[in-house]
C-alpha positions in Angstrom: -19.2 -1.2 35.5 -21.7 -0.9 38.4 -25.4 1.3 38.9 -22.6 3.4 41.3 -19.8 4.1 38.9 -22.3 5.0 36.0 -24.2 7.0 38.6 -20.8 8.5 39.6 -19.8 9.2 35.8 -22.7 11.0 34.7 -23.0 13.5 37.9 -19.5 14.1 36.9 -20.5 14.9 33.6 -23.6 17.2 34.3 -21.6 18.8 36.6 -18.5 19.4 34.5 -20.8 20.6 31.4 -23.0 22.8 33.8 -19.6 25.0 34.9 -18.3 24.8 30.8 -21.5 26.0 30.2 -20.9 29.6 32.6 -17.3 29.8 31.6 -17.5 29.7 28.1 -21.2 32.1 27.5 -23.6 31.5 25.5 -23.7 27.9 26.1 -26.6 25.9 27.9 -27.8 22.9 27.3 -30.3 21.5 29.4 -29.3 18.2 31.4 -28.9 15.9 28.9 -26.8 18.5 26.6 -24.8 19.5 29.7 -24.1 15.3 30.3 -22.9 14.9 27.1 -20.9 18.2 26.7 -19.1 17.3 30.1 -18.5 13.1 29.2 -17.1 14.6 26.1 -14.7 17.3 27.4 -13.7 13.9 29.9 -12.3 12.0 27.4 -10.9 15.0 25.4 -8.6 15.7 28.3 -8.7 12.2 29.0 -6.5 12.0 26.1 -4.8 15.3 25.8 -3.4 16.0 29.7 -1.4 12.9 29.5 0.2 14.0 26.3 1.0 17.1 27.7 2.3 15.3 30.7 -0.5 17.1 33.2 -1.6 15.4 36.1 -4.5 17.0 38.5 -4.2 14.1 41.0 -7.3 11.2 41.6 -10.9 11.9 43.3 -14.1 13.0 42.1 -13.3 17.3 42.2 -10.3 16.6 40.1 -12.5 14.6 38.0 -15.1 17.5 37.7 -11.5 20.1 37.1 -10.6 17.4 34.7 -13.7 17.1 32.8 -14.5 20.6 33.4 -11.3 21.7 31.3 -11.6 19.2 28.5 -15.5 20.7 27.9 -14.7 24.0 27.9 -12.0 23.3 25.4 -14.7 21.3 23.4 -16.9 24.5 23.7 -14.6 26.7 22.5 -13.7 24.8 18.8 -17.6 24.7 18.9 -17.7 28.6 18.9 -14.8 29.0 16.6 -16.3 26.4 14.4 -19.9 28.0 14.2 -18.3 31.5 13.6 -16.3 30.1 10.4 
């Protein structure tokens, strides 16, 4: 992996956990939090859109819709968790 694809992955990521962050409230993070929210939520529906046989098409905004969903899902069993 090159400086520009790790580059690439972690904008993505700050990104995608930034806009988890405002959907799901109560959640900020800082940059780093935000990072690792959003790299998170990427593999989560890394692993559960194909299952479900979902395909948001190729490019770096379906990346950040990608990643985006996955974190906000990982936010939400966060809340639900904390609450129990």
């Amino acid at each position: 992996m090159g400086i520009e694809s790790i580059l690439v992955f972690l904008i993505v990521g700050a990104i995608a956990g930034w806009l988890a962050g405002l959907i799901v409230s109560g959640f900020g993070f800082g940059l780093v939090g935000n990072i690792v929210v959003g790299i998170v939520g990427a593999f989560i529906a890394g692993f559960l859109f194909p299952a479900l046989g979902i395909s948001l098409g190729s490019g770096i905004v379906a990346a950040i819709i990608h990643a985006t969903i996955g974190a906000v899902i990982l936010l939400v069993i966060i809340k639900v968790v904390k609450r129990a």
